[in-house]
PAPA-818408 format. One record per residue: residue number from 1; residue in three letters; x, y, z of N, C-alpha, C in turn. Coordinates in pm, whole numbers, always signed. Layout:
N
NUM; ALA; X; Y; Z; X; Y; Z; X; Y; Z
...
This chain:
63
1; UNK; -1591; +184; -1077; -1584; +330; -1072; -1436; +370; -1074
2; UNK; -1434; +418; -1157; -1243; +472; -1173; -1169; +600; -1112
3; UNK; -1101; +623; -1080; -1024; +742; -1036; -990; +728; -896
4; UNK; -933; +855; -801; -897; +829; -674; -1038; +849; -563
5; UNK; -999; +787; -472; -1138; +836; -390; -1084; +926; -240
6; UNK; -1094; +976; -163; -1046; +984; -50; -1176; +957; +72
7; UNK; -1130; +893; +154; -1217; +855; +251; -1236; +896; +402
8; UNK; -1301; +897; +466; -1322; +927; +608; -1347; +789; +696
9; UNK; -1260; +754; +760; -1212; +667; +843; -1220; +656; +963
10; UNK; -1307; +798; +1058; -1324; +823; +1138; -1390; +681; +1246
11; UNK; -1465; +660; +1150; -1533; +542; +1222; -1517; +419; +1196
12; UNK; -1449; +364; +1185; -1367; +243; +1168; -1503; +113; +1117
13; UNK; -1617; +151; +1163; -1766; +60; +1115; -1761; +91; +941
14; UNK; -1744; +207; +959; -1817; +271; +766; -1726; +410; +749
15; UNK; -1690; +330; +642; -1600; +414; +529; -1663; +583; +498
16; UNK; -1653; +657; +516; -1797; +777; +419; -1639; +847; +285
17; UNK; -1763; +837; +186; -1671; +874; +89; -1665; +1043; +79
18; UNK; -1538; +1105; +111; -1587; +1265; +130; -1488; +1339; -6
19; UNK; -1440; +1288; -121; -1392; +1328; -213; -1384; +1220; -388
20; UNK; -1392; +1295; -477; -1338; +1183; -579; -1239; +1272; -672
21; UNK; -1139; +1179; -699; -1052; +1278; -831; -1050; +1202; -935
22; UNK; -1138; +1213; -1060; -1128; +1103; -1171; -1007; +1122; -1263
23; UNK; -923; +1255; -1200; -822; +1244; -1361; -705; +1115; -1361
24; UNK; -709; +1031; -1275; -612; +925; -1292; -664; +766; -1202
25; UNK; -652; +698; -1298; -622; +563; -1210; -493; +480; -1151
26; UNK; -492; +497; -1050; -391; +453; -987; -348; +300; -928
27; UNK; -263; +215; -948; -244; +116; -922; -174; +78; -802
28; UNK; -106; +188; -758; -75; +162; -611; -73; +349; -569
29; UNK; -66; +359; -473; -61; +504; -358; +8; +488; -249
30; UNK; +124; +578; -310; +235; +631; -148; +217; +730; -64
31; UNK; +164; +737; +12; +125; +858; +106; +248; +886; +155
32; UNK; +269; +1030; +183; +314; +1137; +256; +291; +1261; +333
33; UNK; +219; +1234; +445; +217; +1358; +494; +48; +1385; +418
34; UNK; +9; +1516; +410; -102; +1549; +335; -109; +1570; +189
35; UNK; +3; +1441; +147; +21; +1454; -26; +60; +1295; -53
36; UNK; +30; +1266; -213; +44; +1142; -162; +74; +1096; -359
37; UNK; +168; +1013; -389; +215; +972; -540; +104; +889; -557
38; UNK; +86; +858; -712; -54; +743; -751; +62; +725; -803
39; UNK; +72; +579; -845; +132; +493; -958; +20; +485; -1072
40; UNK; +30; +544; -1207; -61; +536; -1298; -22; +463; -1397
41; UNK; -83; +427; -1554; -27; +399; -1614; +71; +448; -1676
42; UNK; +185; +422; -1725; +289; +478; -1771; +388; +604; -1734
43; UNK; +350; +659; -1557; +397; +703; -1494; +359; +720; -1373
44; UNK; +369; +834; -1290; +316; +880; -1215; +237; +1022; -1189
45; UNK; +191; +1044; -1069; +75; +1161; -1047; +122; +1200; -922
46; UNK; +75; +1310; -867; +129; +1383; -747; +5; +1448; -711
47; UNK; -52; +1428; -583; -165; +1515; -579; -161; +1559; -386
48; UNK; -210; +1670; -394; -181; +1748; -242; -378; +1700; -207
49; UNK; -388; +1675; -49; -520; +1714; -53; -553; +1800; +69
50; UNK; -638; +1913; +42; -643; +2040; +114; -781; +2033; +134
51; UNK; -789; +2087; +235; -966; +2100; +277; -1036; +1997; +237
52; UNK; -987; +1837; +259; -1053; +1748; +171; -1097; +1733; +45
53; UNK; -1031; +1839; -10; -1034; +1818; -188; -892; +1733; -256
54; UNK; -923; +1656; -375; -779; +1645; -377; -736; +1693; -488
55; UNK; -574; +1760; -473; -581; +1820; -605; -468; +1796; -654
56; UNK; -447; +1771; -800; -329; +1699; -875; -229; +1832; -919
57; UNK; -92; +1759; -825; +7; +1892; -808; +55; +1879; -971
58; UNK; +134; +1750; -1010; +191; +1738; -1140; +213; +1568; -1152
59; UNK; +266; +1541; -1313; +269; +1381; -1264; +384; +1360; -1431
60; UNK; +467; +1284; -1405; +595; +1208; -1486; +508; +1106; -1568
61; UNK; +525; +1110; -1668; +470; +1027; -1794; +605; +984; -1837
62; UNK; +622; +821; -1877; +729; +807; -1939; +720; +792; -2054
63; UNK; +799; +792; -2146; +761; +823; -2319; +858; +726; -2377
């Protein structure tokens, strides 16, 4: 299944999946705060997540 997922962790037994963002696959994720970089292919992605949605601020493509 491809794209980002965000999860609920509350309970350390079971994961509950409470978001998905398919516009990117990411190979690694730097969190910051309530925003967080994807490493994608051939650049990067920037996405804020608010009310448990996540939403893609902007992202560097290298050319």
């Amino acid at each position: 299944d491809n794209g980002i997922k965000l999860f609920d962790i509350t309970d350390r037994t079971k994961a509950t999946l409470v978001n998905k963002n398919s516009t990117a696959n990411a190979f690694d994720i730097i969190p910051n705060g309530n925003s967080f970089t994807a490493v994608i292919p051939g650049g990067f992605s920037n996405f804020n997540i608010v009310n448990d949605s996540i939403q893609l601020v902007g992202k560097l493509i290298y050319k």
